[in-house]
N, C-alpha and C positions, 0 to 999 in steps of 0.2 A: 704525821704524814711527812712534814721535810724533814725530820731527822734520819726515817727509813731511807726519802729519795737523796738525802745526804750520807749515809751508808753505801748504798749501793754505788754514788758516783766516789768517795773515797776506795771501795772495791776494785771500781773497774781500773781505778790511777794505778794502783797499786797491781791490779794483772797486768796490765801493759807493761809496767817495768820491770817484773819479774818476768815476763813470759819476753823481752828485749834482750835478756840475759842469757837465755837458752844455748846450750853448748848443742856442739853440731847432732848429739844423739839422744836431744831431750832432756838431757839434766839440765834443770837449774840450780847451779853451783853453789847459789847462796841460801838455797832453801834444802836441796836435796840432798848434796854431799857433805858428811861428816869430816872431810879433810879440809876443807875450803879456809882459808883463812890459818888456818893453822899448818898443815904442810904444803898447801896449796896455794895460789892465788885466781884459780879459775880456768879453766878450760880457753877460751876466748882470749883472756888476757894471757894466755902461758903459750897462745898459738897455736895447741897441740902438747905443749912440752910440760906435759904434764907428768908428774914425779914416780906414778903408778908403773910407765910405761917402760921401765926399765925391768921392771919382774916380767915383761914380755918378748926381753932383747931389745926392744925399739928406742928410739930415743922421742918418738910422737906418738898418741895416744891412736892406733891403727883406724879407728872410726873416723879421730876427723881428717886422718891423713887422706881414708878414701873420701870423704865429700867435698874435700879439696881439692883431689886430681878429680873426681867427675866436675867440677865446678857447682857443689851443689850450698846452699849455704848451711843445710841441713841434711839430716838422714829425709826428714818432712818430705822434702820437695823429690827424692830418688823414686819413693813411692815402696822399698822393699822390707819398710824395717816394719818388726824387727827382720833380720838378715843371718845370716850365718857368720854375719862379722863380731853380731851384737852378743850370740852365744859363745863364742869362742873368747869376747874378751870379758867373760861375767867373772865378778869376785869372786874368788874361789872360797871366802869368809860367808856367803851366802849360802841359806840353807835356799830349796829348790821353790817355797814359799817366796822368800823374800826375793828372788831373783825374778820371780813371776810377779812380784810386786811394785819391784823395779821397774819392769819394763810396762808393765799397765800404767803407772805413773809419767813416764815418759812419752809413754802413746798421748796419755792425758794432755799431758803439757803439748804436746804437736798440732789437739783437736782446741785446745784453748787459743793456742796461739791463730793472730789476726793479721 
């Protein structure tokens, strides 16, 4: 019995600071992206300037450029994602599976998030 209710309180430490790291569109960067650490260093920490955002013309990654000018800290809190922001900037390396797994995953992260 305390080692489950010792489980469950190492769990929740461990969502909080995962789900603290949330990039403004739902990714968590140290669990969900394959670039992070390696060509990345994080959504949050790059401000935007993230390395992706250049195979888009842009020099910020256009999601969190808009949650920025709305003032929002998140896609979360806009209320519209996903968005037609969120389809237009999907990997193009994604089959229509994973892009649809993507963004379930990121809703996920937004409904976990406290």
């Amino acid at each position: 019995m305390y080692i489950k209710k010792f489980d469950i309180y190492i769990h929740k430490i461990l969502s909080l600071f995962i789900m603290k790291n949330l990039s403004k569109c739902g990714v968590c960067c140290s669990t969900d992206c394959k670039a992070y650490k390696i060509e990345c260093e994080g959504c949050n920490e790059l401000k935007g300037k993230v390395p992706w955002a250049k195979f888009l013309d842009k020099i910020l990654c256009p999601i969190y450029e808009c949650a920025e000018q709305k003032g929002f800290p998140s896609c979360k809190e806009c209320g519209k994602a996903p968005c037609e922001l969120w389809i237009t900037t999907r990997d193009p390396d994604f089959t229509d599976e994973e892009f649809q797994a993507d963004i379930d995953s990121r809703l996920k992260n937004f409904e976990e998030q406290r």
